[in-house]
VOGU-3710 file (C-alpha; in Angstrom, 3 decimals, decimal comma):
1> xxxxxxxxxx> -22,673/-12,619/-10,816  -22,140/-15,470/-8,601  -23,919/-15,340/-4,989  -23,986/-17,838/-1,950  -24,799/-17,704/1,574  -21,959/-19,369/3,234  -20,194/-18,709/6,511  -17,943/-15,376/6,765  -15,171/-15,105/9,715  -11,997/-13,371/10,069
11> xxxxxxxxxx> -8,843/-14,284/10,201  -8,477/-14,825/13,776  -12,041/-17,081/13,521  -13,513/-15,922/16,897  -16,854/-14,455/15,460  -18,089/-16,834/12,465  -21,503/-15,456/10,790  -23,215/-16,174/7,616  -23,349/-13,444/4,791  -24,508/-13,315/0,794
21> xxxxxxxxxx> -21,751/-13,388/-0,756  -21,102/-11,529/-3,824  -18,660/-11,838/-6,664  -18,404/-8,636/-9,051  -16,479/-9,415/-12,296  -16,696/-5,821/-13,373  -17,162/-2,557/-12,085  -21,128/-2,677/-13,402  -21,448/-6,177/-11,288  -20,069/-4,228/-8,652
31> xxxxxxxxxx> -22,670/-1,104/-8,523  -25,398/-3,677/-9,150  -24,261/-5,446/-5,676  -24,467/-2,231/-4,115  -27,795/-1,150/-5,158  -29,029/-4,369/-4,031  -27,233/-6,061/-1,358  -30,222/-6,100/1,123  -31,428/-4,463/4,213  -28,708/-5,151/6,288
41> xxxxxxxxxx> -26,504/-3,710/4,030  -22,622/-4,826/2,284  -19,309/-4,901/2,989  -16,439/-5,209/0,616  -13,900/-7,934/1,330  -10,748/-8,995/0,342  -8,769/-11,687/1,302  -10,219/-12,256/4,780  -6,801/-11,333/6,845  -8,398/-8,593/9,222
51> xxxxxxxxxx> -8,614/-10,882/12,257  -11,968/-9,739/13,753  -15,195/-8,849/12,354  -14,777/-6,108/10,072  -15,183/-7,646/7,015  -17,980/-9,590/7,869  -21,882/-9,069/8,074  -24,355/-11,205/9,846  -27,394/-11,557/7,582  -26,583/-9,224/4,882
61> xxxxxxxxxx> -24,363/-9,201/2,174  -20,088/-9,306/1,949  -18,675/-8,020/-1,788  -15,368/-10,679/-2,583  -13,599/-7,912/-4,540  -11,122/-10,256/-5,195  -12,160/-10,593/-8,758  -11,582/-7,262/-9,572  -7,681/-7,664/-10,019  -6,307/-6,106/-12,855
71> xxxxxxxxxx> -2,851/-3,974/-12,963  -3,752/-1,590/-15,443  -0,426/0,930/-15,841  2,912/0,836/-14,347  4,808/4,072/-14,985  8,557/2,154/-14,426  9,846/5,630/-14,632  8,039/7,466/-12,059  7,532/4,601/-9,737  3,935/4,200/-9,251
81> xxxxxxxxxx> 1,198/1,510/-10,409  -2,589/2,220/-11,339  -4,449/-1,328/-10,174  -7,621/-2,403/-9,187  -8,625/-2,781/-5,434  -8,764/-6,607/-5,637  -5,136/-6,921/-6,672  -2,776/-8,122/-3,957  0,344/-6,938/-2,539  1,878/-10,081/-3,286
91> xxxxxxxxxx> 1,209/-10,211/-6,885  2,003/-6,269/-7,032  5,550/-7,474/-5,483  5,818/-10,244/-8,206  5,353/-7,849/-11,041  7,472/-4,700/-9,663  10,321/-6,546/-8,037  11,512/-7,283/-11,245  11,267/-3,574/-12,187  12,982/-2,272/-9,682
101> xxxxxxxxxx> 9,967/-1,072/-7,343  8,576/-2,491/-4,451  5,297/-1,729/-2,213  5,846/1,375/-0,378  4,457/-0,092/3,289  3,717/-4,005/3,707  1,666/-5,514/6,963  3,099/-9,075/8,179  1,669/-10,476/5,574  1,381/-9,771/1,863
111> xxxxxxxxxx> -2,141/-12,060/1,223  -3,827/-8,214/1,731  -5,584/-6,811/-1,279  -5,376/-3,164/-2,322  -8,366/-2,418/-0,867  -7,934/-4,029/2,150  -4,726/-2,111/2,616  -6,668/1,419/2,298  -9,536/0,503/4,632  -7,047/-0,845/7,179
121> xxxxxxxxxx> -4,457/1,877/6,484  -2,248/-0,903/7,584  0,912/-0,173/8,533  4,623/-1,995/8,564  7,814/-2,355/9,730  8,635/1,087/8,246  6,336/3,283/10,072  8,537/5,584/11,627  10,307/6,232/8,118  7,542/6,332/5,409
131> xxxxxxxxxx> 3,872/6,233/7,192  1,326/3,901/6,621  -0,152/2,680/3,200  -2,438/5,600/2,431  0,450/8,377/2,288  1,541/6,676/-0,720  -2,257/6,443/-1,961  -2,565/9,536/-4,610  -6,050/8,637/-5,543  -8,375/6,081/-5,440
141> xxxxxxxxxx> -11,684/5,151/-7,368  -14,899/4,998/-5,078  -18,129/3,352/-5,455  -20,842/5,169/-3,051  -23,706/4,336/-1,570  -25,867/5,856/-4,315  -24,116/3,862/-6,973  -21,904/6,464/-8,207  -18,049/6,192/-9,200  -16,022/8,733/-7,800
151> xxxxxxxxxx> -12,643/10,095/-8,224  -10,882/10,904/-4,344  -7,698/13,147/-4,287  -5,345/12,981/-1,209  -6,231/15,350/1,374  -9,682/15,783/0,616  -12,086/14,494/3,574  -13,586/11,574/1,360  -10,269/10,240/1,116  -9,257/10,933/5,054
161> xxxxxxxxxx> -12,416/9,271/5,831  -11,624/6,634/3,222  -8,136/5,671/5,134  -8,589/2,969/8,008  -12,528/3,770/7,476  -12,693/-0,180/7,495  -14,742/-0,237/4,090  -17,716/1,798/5,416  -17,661/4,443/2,672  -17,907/2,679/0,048
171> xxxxxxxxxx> -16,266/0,140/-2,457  -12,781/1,151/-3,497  -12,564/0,026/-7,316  -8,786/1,385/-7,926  -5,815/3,197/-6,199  -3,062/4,558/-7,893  0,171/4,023/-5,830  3,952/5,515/-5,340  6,060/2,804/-4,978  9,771/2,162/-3,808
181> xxxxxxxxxx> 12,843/2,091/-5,641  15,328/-0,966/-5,049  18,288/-2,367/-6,474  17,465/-6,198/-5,411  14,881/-8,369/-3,684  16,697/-8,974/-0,677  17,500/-7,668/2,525  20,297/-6,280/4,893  19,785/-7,064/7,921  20,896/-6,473/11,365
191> xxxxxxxxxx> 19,748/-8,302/14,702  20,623/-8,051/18,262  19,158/-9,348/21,790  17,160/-6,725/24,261  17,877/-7,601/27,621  14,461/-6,351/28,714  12,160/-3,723/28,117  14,138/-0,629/28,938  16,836/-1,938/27,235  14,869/-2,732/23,526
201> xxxxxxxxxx> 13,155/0,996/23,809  16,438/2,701/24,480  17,693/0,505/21,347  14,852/1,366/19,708  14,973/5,197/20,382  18,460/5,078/19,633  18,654/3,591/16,344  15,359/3,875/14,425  16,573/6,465/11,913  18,973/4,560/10,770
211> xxxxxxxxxx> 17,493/1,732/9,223  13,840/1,740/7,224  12,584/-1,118/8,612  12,610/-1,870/12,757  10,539/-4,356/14,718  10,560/-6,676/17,762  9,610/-9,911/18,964  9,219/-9,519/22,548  9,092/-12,461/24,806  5,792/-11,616/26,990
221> xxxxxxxxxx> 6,058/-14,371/29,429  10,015/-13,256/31,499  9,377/-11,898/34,167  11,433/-10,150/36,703  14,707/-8,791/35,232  13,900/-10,002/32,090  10,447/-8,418/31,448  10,002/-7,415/28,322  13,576/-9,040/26,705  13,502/-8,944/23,238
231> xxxxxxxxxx> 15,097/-9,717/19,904  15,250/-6,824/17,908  15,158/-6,644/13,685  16,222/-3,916/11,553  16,780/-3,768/8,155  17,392/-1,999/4,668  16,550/-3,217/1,508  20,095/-4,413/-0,171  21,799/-2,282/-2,710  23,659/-4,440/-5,838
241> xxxxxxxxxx> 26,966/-4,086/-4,153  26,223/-5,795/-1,199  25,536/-9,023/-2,803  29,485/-9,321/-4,180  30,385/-10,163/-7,508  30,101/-14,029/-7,618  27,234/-14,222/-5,419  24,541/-16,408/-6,969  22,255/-13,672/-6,245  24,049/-11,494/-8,204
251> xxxxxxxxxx> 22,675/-13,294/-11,321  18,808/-11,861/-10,982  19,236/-9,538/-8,299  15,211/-8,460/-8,559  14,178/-12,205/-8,507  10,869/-13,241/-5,830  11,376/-16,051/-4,511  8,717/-17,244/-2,194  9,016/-20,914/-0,165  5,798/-22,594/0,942
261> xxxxxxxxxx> 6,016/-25,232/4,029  2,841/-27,479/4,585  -0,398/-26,642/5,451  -0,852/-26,103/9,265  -3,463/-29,324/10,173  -6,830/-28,745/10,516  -6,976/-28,210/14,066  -4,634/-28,692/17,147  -5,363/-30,436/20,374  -7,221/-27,923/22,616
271> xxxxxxxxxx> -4,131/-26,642/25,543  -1,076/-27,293/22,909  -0,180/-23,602/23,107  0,200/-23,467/26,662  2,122/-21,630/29,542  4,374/-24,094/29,401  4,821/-24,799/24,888  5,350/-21,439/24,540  8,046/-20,211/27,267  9,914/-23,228/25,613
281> xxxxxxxxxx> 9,568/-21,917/22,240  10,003/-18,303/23,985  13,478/-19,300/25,893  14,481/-21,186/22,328  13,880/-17,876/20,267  15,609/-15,927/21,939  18,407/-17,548/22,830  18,985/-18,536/19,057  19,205/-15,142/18,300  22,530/-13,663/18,061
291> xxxxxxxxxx> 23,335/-11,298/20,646  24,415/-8,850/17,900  24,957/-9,487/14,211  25,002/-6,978/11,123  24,940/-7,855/7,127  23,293/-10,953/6,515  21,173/-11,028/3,509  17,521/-12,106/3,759  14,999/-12,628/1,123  11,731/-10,547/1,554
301> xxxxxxxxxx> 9,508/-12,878/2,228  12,107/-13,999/5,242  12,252/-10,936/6,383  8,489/-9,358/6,062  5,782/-12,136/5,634  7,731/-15,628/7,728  4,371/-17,190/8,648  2,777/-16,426/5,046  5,082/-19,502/4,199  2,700/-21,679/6,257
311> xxxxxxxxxx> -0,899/-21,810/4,859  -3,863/-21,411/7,506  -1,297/-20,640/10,168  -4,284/-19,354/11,866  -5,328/-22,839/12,794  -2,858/-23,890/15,452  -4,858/-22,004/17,833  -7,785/-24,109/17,719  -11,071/-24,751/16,905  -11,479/-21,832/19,127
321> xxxxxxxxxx> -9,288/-19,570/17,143  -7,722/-16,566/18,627  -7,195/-12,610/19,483  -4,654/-10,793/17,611  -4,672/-7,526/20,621  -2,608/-3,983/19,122  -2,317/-1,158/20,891  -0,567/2,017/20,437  0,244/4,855/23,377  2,008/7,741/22,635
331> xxxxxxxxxx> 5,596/9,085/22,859  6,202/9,929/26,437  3,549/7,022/27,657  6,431/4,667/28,605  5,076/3,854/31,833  1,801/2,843/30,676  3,840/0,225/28,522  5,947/-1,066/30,864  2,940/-1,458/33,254  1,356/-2,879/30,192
341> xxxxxxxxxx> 3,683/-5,323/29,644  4,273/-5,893/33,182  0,507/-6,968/33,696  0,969/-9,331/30,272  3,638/-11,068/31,960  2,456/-11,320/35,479  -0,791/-13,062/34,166  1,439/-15,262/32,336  -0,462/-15,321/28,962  0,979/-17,406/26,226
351> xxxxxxxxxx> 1,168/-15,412/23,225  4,653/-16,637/21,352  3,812/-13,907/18,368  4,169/-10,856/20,155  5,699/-7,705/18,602  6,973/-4,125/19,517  7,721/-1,383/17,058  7,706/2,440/16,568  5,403/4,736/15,133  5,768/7,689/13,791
361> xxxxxxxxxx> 3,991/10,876/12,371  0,244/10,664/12,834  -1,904/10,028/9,327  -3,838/11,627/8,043  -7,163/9,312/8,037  -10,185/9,448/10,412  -9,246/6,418/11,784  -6,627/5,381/10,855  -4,682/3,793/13,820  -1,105/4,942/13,901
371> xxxxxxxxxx> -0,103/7,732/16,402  3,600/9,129/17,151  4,616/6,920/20,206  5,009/2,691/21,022  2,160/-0,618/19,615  2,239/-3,559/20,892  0,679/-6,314/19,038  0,335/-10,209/20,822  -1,894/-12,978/19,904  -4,027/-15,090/22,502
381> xxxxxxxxxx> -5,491/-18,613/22,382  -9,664/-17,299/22,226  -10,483/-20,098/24,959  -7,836/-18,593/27,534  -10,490/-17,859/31,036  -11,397/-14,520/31,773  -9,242/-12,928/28,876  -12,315/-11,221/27,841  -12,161/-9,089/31,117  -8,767/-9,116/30,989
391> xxxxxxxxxx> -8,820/-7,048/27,309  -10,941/-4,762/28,499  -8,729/-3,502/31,497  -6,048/-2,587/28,859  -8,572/-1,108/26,734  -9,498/1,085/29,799  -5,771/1,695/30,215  -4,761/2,660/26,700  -7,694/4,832/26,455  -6,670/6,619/29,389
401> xxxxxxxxxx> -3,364/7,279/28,026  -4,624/8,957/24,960  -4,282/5,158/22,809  -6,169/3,514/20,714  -6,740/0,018/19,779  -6,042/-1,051/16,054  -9,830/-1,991/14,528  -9,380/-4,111/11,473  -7,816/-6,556/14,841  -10,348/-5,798/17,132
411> xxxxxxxxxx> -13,435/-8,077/17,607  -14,332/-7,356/20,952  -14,207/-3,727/22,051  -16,958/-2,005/23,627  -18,258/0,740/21,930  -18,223/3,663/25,131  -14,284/3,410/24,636  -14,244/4,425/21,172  -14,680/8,410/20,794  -11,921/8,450/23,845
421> xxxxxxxxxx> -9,783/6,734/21,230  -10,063/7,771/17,601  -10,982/12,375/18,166  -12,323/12,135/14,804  -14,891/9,832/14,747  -17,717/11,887/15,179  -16,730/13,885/11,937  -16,966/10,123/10,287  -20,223/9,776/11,548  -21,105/12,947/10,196
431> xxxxxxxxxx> -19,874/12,140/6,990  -21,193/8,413/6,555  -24,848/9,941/7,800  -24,185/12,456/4,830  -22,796/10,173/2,039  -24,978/6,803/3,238  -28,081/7,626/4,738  -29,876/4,606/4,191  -26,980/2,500/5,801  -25,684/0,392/2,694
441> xxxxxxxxxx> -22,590/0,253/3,800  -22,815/-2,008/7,092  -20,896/-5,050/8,317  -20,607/-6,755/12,124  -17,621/-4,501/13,261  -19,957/-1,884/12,738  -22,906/-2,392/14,276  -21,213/-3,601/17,528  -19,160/-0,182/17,501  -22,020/2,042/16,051
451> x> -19,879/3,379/13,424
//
């Protein structure tokens, strides 16, 4: 079992440390890394897209689970897959698309590992429609602290604790999953401009429940009447008859197709994503938009996963990296968004990946991070002066709205803010104490949050 100390960061790259890093083959090389991954503990890790710290561990140990990737059953007739935790979504989507089946929730990208998706409970474009990943999550394989394998049902505490618990129960090993039924790989969609906030949440409110999937890029930097304007996405994966007889299409309806651009470079010049780069690239968005269109056909990596087409997007941010910030306020917290929002814009930050969706339904897990009601998500240039401050006034303000901030971004929250956020975490506390005395199960996010 291979083992190297090497430097660990997320995906964002704010908060580089250096961890053992461990590479079970089996589920045996796996137990043996937990038994003896150090004093300062393990974490699991997949493919290194949370954007903070979560999945790293300054000093100790970080499991790559990646090598644990085997699809063992796929029941074609009852829609769901057994597969280990290191398989990803995209290779799940290259061997079910063909099938007929598709991942029942996908984040904005589909480089996430099985795993990854359970201990983020990440959530999609779909929220308000089917939940986020661990609702479809029957049961799961668990290595604990004390080395043993366990078996977790849905609904049982373990597993609540399990979902969003950002890896700190233990080692998933497998999940078996209910998957989606669709006629083709592509996508209906629909897209129309927001002529500022009010406008995109009535639009929102409006029309949700009728299409599965809903998000929208929200231009951050308008001000005045145009706060908050927005182009707005929904779609519906594409029955067979849409596609029309002689469509080329037509001829492998299921096929997954996935383009790849060039690698971002290496770095960019410190100040290229300025005030200034991105309202151009803000005022060209949206005015290339259409200001309403219906039925075009997209493929899914189009729609779903449009900067997974561009390896290490994550560098044209800097040396410095960035902050991917996500919040969530409830329904009937409007106000606090638009003031939100309002504060974004006034202080001009240049975030040109900024968007706005709709949750539903609560879930069920600990912490997991959806709650009925609006999240914003933006990303900011790391170097940016006093956004550190800055962060922490909208913590304060989310918090005080009943929010929460999503952790597998966060790499800078303080930890006072936390219990206000996520009710449940002191019966995860309770349980970790109970399951992991000894603290094996430890990585930066953490320690900093005293999780």
């Amino acid at each position: 079992m291979a083992a190297d100390t090497v430097p660990v960061t997320g995906w964002g790259r704010t908060a580089p440390t250096t961890a053992r890093l461990i590479r079970p083959r089996t589920y045996e090389e796996a137990a043996a890394a937990v038994r003896n991954c150090g004093v300062r503990g393990g974490i699991p890790r997949g493919l290194g897209r949370a954007y903070g710290d979560a999945a790293q561990n300054a000093g100790g140990s970080v499991l790559d689970m990646t090598g644990l990737d085997r699809i063992h059953t796929i029941d074609a007739g009852g829609g769901t897959v057994l597969c280990d935790a290191g398989v990803s979504l995209h290779r799940l989507m290259e061997v079910l698309l063909p099938l007929g089946w598709f991942v029942p929730v996908t984040p904005g990208t589909r480089f996430v590992t099985v795993g990854g998706a359970i201990g983020a409970d990440i959530h999609g474009k779909n929220h308000h429609v089917s939940g986020s990943f661990t609702r479809h999550v029957l049961s799961l394989e668990l290595l604990t602290a004390d080395g043993e394998i366990h078996t977790v049902g849905h609904g049982t505490p373990l597993f609540e604790a399990t979902a969003g618990g950002m890896g700190l129960t233990g080692v998933i090993l497998t999940a078996t999953i209910r998957l989606q039924p669709v006629e083709t790989s592509l996508m209906r969609v629909a897209t129309e401009r927001a002529t500022d906030l009010d406008d995109l949440m009535a639009r929102l409110t409006a029309t949700d429940h009728h299409h599965r999937y809903s998000v929208a890029w929200i231009d951050l930097l308008a001000r005045g009447a145009a706060t908050g304007r927005a182009v707005l996405t929904r779609g519906d994966h594409a029955p067979l008859e849409s596609l029309g007889r002689r469509a080329r299409a037509r001829r492998d309806p299921l096929a997954f197709r996935t383009p790849r651009l060039p690698a971002a470079p290496a770095f960019l010049p410190q100040g290229l994503l300025s005030r200034t780069t991105v309202g151009l690239f803000n005022e060209f968005w949206y005015r290339k938009a259409p200001r309403a269109r219906t039925g075009a056909l997209q493929t899914i990596p189009a729609f779903f996963h449009p900067l997974d087409g561009v390896p290490h997007w994550n560098r044209v941010y800097g040396r410095g990296g960035f902050v991917q910030y996500q919040f969530v306020v409830g329904q009937g917290q409007e106000d606090t968004l638009r003031r939100i929002v309002n504060r974004i814009s006034q202080r001009r930050c240049p975030s040109f990946l900024a968007v706005l969706k709709r949750f539903g339904d609560a879930d069920p897990g600990w912490l997991s991070f959806p709650l009925p009601g609006w999240t914003l998500a933006l990303d900011l240039p790391a170097s940016l002066p006093g956004l550190g401050g800055f962060l922490d006034e909208l913590d304060e303000e989310v918090a005080a709205a009943g929010g929460r901030v999503y952790l597998a971004k966060d790499s800078r929250l303080r930890p006072e803010l936390l219990t206000a956020m996520y009710p449940r975490l002191d019966d995860f506390r309770a349980l970790r104490a109970e399951l992991d005395p000894r603290g094996v199960f430890m990585s930066d996010l953490a320690r900093r949050l005293d999780l």
